[in-house]
TORKOL-4160 file (C-alpha; in steps of 0.2 Angstrom, whole numbers, padded with zeros to 4 digits, m for minus):
80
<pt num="1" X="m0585" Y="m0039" Z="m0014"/>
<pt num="2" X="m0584" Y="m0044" Z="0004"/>
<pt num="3" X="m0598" Y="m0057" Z="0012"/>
<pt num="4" X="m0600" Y="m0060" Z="0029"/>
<pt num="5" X="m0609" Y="m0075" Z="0039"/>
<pt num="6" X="m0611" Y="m0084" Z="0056"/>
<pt num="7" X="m0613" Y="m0102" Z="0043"/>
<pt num="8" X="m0600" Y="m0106" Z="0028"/>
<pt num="9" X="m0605" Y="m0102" Z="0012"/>
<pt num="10" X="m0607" Y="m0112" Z="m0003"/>
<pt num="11" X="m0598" Y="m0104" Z="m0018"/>
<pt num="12" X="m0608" Y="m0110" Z="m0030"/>
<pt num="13" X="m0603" Y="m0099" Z="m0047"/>
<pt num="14" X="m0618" Y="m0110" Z="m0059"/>
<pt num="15" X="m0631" Y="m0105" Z="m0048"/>
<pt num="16" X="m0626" Y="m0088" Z="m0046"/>
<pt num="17" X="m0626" Y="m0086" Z="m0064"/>
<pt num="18" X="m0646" Y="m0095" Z="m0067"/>
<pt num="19" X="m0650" Y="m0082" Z="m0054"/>
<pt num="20" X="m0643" Y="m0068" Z="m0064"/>
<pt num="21" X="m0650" Y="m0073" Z="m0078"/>
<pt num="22" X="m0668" Y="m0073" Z="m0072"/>
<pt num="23" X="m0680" Y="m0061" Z="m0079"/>
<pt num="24" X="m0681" Y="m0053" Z="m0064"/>
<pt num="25" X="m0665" Y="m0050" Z="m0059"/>
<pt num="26" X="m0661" Y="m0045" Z="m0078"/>
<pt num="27" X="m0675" Y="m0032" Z="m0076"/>
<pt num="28" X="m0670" Y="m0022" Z="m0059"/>
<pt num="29" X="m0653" Y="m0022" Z="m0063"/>
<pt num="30" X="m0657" Y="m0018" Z="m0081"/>
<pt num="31" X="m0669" Y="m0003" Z="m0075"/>
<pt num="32" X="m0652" Y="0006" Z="m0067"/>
<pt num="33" X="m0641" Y="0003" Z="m0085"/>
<pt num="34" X="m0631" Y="m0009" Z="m0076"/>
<pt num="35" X="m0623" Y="m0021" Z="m0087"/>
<pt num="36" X="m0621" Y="m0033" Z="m0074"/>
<pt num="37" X="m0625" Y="m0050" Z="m0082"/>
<pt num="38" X="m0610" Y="m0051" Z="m0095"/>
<pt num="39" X="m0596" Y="m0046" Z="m0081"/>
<pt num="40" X="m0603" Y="m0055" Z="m0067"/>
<pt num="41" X="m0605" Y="m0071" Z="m0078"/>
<pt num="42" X="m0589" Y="m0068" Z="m0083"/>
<pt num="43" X="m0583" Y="m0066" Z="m0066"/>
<pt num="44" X="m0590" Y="m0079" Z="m0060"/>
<pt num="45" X="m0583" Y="m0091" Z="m0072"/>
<pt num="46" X="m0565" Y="m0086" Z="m0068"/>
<pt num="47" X="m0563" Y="m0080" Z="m0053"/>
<pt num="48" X="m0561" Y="m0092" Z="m0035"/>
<pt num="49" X="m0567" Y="m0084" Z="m0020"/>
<pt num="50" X="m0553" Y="m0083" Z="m0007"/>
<pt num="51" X="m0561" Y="m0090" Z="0011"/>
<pt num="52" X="m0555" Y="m0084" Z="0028"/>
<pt num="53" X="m0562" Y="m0095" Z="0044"/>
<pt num="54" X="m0558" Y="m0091" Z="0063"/>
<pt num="55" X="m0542" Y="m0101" Z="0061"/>
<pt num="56" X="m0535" Y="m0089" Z="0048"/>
<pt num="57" X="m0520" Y="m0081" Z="0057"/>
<pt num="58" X="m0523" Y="m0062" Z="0056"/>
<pt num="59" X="m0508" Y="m0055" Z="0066"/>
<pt num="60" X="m0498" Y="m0048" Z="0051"/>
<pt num="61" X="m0512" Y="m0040" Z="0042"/>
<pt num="62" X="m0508" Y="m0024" Z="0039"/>
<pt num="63" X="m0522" Y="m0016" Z="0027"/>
<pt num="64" X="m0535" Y="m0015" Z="0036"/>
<pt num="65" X="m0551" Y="m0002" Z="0036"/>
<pt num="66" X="m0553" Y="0003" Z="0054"/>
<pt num="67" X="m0571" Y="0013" Z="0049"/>
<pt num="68" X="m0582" Y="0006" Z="0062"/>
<pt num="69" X="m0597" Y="0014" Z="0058"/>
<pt num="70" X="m0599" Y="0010" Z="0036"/>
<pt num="71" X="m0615" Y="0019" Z="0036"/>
<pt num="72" X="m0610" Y="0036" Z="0036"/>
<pt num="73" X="m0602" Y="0034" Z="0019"/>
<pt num="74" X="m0616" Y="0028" Z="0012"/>
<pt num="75" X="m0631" Y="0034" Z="0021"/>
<pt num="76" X="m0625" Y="0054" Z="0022"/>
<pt num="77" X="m0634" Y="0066" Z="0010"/>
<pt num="78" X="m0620" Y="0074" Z="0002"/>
<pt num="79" X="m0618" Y="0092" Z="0003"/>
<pt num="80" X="m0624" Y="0103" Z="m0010"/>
């Protein structure tokens, strides 16, 4: 999962889980048979976030996805 923002971000893995665990939340991801609780709280009770600001040097990276328009992969009907 990739998050984006002008501001830093509080990684804040309780908070996250109380959220998931709201009957609402429960309910729409529920609605699509997503499982999503158990692995996400999982997830969220091991896993660090990894944090890259400005200063983070990206001269060697070399994976990088070049796709500057995202949407057509997920907004193009397919074709039948």
């Amino acid at each position: 999962m990739l998050i984006g923002s002008n501001e830093p971000i509080t990684w804040d893995a309780a908070a996250m889980t109380r959220r998931l665990q709201q009957p609402f939340s429960v309910a729409h991801y529920g609605s699509a048979s997503v499982e999503l609780l158990q692995s996400y709280v999982e997830m969220f009770a091991t896993v660090q976030p990894t944090f890259y600001g400005p200063e983070f040097d990206r001269t060697g990276l070399t994976d990088l996805n070049r796709d500057l328009f995202p949407r057509d992969e997920f907004m193009t009907p397919a074709a039948d």
